[in-house]
C-alpha positions, 0 to 999 in steps of 0.5 A: 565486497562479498561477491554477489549471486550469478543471479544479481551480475547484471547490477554490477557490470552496467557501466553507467551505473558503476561510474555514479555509485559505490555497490555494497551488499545486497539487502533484499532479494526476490523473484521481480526485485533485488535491492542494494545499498550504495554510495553516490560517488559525488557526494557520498550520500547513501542509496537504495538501487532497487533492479526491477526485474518485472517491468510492469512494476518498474514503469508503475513505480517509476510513474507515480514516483516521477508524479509524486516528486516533491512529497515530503511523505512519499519515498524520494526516486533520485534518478533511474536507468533504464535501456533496452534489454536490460532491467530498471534500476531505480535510485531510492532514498534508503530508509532503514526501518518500517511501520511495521517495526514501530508496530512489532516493538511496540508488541514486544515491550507490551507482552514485557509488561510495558505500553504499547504506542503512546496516543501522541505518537500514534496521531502523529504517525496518522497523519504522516500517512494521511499527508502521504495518502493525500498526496497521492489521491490528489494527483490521482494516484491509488497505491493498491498496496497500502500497508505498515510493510510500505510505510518506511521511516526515516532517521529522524522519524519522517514517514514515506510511502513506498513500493509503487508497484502495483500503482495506477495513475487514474488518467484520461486515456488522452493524457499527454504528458507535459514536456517538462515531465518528457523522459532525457538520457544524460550523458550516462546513459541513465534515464531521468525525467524532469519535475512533474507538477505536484501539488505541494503537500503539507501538514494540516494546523494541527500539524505544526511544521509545513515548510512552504507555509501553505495548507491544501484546501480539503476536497468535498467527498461529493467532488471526490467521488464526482472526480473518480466516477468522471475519470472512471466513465472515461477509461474505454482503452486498454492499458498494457501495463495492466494486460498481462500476469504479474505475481508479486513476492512474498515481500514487496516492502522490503524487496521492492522499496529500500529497506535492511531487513532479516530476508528469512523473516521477511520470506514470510510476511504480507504477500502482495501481488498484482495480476490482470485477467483481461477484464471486459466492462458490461460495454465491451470496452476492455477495463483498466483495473484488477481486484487481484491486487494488494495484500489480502489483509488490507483488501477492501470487499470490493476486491475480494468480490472481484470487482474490476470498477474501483477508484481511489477508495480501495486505499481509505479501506486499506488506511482503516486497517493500518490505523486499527493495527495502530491502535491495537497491534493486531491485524484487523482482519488476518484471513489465511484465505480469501474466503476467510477474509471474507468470513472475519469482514462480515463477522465484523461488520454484517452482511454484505446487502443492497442496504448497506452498500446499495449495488453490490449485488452487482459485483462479480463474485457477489452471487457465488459466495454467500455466508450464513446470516450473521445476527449479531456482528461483532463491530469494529470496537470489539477489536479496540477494546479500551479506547476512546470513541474518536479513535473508534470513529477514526477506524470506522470512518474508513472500514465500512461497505460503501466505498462512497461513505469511506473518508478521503485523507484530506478531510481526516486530516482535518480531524478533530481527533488530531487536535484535541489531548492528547496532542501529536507529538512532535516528529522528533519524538517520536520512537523510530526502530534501529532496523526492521527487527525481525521475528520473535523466536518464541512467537511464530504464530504473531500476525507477522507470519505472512506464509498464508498470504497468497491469493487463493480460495482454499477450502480446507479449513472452513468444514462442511460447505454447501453447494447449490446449483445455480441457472448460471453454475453455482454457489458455494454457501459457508455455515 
């Protein structure tokens, strides 16, 4: 076995670790995660041992993967060791390949003269992630970081959500969990909790396969929303793990889920990062969210205004984008900045106004950054040319301003899209990448060149600006 960096010793010198798993090489790598592929000495299976270096991430994943037990479509955490003064390592299913290996293929055999995604495929990838995302929302679980990068794939093409890092669970500050979800030591020193109460996920009838035979009962959007808007009035405490800086690599998907991949191409894809500023609500009472979360292509304009009071429905934005990339195999909204992100929303949708989105005008940067009116935007079916009207409706269903007008996951899964021709293809059909390829050569400016992606407000590459004083500072106004 290659001898790892000093960097990576502790992994290997933790009795407790070494007696149940076999560690071979180390396949992704970075400042808050390093992970590995292992063999559980018992039976020989193979795992991810992701070390969590940050241990904000480690308690977010660690949560929501313990919540979320017995989802088909989210990333199975096997067990996890944890003790004082040493680093969380958790125990993953390895899943050797990614949506955005589907997606880059996919790319390729189109610029060769070939097709892209067959429409049965895409359909059924939808609703593998909608399952997931379902999953979550109904156990109140919002991601934050939904992307084709955390979308990892199985063998036998099961998709999973992974990389919970930057998850919070929307909790009343009083939850109490259940002794059955209380954290035990076994006799090996690893950390390992009993199974939480999840509700069952399952595949809607246009689905075909559910293995306990059941089918959730879809959410209303106004019980939805009344649910989140509930849970949101009562969040008057601070959360620690949300308190302090927590900036995130340049790769969260691979280095922070269980992924193989080419680590000089995954140094330049999608940043994601997570940190909190101490926000005060208009009451006084500190806030439990961050805006500065996720990955900037997938950020929906709440955030990107700043906004601190935000639920469940900053993934229905997220999923939008994921199904528009499905669909074309281009990124929706690319931006190199924040601002420019901004700039490519609105140039799509229009203005940001009270009409469209009744009370934005209270979100915190709403009056710092205006554009230019735009008379004629573009729309959503600019960027998906030569498909069909349902799958337009699909994407504009969650890529609008009003977070209260976004879809949920239950109730697209109930999609008429997903039962007319052409079908979904079975799971086992479906095309699933070796790896996660990496980088064409020849191609070092396709959308999956991430070196922009950090959180920033750069000016440089967006000419002349006007700024104007303002009674409270000033605005800063884009042509």
């Amino acid at each position: 076995m290659e001898k790892p960096p000093a960097s990576s010793w502790s992994i290997h010198t933790r009795s407790e670790i070494v007696a149940k798993y076999e560690i071979f090489e180390r396949v992704g790598a970075g400042t808050y995660a390093d992970v590995y592929r292992a063999r559980r000495i018992a039976d020989g299976l193979t795992v991810a041992l992701k070390e969590i270096f940050d241990y904000q991430s480690a308690f977010r994943e660690i949560d929501a993967l313990t919540l979320l037990r017995g989802s088909p479509n989210v990333v199975v955490m096997h067990e996890y060791f944890w003790r004082e003064d040493e680093n969380a390592v958790l125990v993953l299913e390895f899943l050797k390949t990614d949506l955005a290996a589907v997606i880059r293929e996919a790319k390729k055999r189109r610029k060769n003269g070939g097709d892209g995604i067959p429409v049965g495929e895409i359909k059924r990838w939808m609703i593998q992630i909608l399952a997931g995302v379902d999953a979550c929302h109904r156990n109140m679980v919002v991601h934050r970081d939904l992307k084709p990068g955390n979308m990892l794939i199985s063998d036998d093409g099961i998709l999973k959500l992974a990389d919970f890092g930057q998850a919070r669970i929307l909790m009343d500050p009083g939850f109490v969990p259940s002794e059955e979800n209380q954290q035990v030591e076994d006799k090996d020193g690893g950390t390992i909790t009993g199974p939480p109460e999840v509700i069952p996920e399952c595949e809607t009838s246009s689905q075909k396969g559910c293995d306990d035979g059941h089918k959730q009962e879809p959410v209303s959007k106004d019980e939805y929303f009344r649910q989140i808007e509930e849970l949101k009035a009562k969040r008057v405490v601070e959360d620690d793990t949300d308190k302090e800086s927590n900036l995130h690599d340049g790769d969260t998907s691979c280095l922070a889920t269980c992924t193989v991949s080419d680590l000089e191409d995954d140094d330049l894809r999608r940043t994601s990062f997570s940190y909190d500023a101490d926000e005060v609500w208009d009451d006084g009472t500190q806030g439990l969210m961050t805006s500065c979360v996720g990955t900037r292509w997938f950020r929906p304009p709440e955030l990107l205004y700043g906004s601190t009071k935000y639920g469940l429905e900053v993934d229905l934005w997220s999923l939008g984008c994921v199904f528009a990339e499905l669909l074309s195999l281009e990124p929706l909204f690319p931006g190199i900045s924040d601002i420019d992100q901004i700039s490519r929303i609105i140039n799509l949708l229009g203005n940001l106004t009270d009409d469209v989105w009744p009370g934005c005008v209270e979100l915190p940067d709403y009056n710092t950054i205006s554009f230019a009116k735009v008379e004629a935007p573009a729309g959503v079916e600019s960027c998906l040319p030569n498909h069909t009207a349902d799958e337009i409706s699909m994407v504009k269903k969650l890529i609008c301003y009003n977070p209260a007008r976004r879809s949920t996951a239950s109730e697209l899964l109930d999609d008429k899209y997903f039962t007319e021709e052409p079908l979904p293809v079975p799971v086992s059909e479906l095309h699933v990448p070796s790896t996660r390829s990496g980088q064409d050569e020849d191609s070092p400016g396709e959308w999956h060149d991430y070196r922009e992606m950090d959180s920033d407000s750069e000016f440089d590459n967006f000419g002349p600006v006007n700024v104007k004083a303002t009674s409270g500072g000033f605005t800063i106004e884009f042509p």
